[in-house]
C-alpha positions as CSV (number, residue, x, y, z in Angstrom):
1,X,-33.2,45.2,-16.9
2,X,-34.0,49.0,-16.3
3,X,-37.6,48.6,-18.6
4,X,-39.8,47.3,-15.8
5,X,-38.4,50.5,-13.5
6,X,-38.7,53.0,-16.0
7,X,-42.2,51.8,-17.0
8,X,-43.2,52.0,-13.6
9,X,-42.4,55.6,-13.4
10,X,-43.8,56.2,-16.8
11,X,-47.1,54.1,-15.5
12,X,-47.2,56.2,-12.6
13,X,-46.9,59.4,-14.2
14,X,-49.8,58.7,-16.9
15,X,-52.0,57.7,-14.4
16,X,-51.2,61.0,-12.8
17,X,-52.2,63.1,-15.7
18,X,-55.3,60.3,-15.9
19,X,-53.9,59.1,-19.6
20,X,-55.2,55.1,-18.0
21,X,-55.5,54.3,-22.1
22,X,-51.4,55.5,-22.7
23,X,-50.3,53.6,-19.8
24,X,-52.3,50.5,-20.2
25,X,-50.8,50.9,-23.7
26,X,-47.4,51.1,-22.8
27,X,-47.8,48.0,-20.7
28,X,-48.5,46.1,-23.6
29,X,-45.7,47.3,-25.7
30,X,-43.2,46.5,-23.2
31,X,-44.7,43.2,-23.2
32,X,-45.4,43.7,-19.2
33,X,-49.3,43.7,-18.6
34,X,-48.6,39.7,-17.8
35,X,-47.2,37.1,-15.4
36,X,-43.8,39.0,-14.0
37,X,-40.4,37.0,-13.1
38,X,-39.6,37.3,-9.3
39,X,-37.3,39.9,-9.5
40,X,-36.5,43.2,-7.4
41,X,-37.1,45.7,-10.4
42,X,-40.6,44.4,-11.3
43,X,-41.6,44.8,-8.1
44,X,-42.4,48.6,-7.9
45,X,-43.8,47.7,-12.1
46,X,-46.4,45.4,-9.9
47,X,-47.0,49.0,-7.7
48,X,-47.7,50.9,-10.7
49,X,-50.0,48.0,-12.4
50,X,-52.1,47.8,-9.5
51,X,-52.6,51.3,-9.0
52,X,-53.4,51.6,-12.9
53,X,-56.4,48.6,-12.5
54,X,-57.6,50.7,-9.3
55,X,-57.8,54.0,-11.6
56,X,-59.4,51.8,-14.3
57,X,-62.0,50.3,-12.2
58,X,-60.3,47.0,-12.4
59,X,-60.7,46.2,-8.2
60,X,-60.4,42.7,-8.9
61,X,-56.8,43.1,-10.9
62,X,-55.4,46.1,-8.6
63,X,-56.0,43.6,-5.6
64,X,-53.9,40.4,-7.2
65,X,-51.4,42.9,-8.1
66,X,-51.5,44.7,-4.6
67,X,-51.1,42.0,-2.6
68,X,-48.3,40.4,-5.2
69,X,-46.5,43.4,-4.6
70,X,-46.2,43.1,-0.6
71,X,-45.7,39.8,-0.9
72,X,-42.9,40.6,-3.3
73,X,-41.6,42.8,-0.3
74,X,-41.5,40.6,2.1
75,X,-40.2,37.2,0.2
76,X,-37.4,39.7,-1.5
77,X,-36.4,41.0,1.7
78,X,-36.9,44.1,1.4
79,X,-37.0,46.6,4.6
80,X,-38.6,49.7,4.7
81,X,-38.1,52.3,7.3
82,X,-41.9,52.2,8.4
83,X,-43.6,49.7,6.6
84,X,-44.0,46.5,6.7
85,X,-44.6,45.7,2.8
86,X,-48.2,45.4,3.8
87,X,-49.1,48.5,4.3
88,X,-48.0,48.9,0.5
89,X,-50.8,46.8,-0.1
90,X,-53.2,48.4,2.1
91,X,-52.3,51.9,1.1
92,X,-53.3,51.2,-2.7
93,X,-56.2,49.1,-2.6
94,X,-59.7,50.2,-3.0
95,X,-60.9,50.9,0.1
96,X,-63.5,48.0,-0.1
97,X,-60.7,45.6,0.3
98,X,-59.1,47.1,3.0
């Protein structure tokens, strides 16, 4: 179950180097650009997503997958040192939405 981990760094790291087409494209070969089960390592894949529809213009997808993601956080139980899993969301959105 290492694929949605490894994509996310792969998602990251092409939005980095602005290749949005190669990442939206490895989304879809993996066969993760949809619906995602409730599990801990699709959550930072749900990160990556969202900050790949906020590079593309996509406002309207990075916020659902934004705020999936701190919701994720939160319901998983996940604890970060100064976060609250919402900042995660506030920190990625477009700043309309903030």
């Amino acid at each position: 179950m290492l694929t949605p981990i490894t994509t996310a760094f792969l998602t990251e790291a092409l939005i980095e180097r602005s290749d949005t087409a190669g990442a939206n494209a490895e989304l879809a070969q993996q066969g993760l650009n949809d619906e995602l089960p409730l599990i801990w390592p699709t959550t930072p894949l749900l990160l990556a997503r969202g900050r790949l529809h906020t590079a593309c213009g996509d406002h309207s997808g990075a916020v659902e997958d934004l705020l999936a993601t701190g919701q994720r956080v939160a319901r998983l139980g996940h604890q970060q040192p100064c976060d609250d899993g919402m900042a995660i969301q506030r920190r990625h959105l477009p700043s309309r939405h903030r």
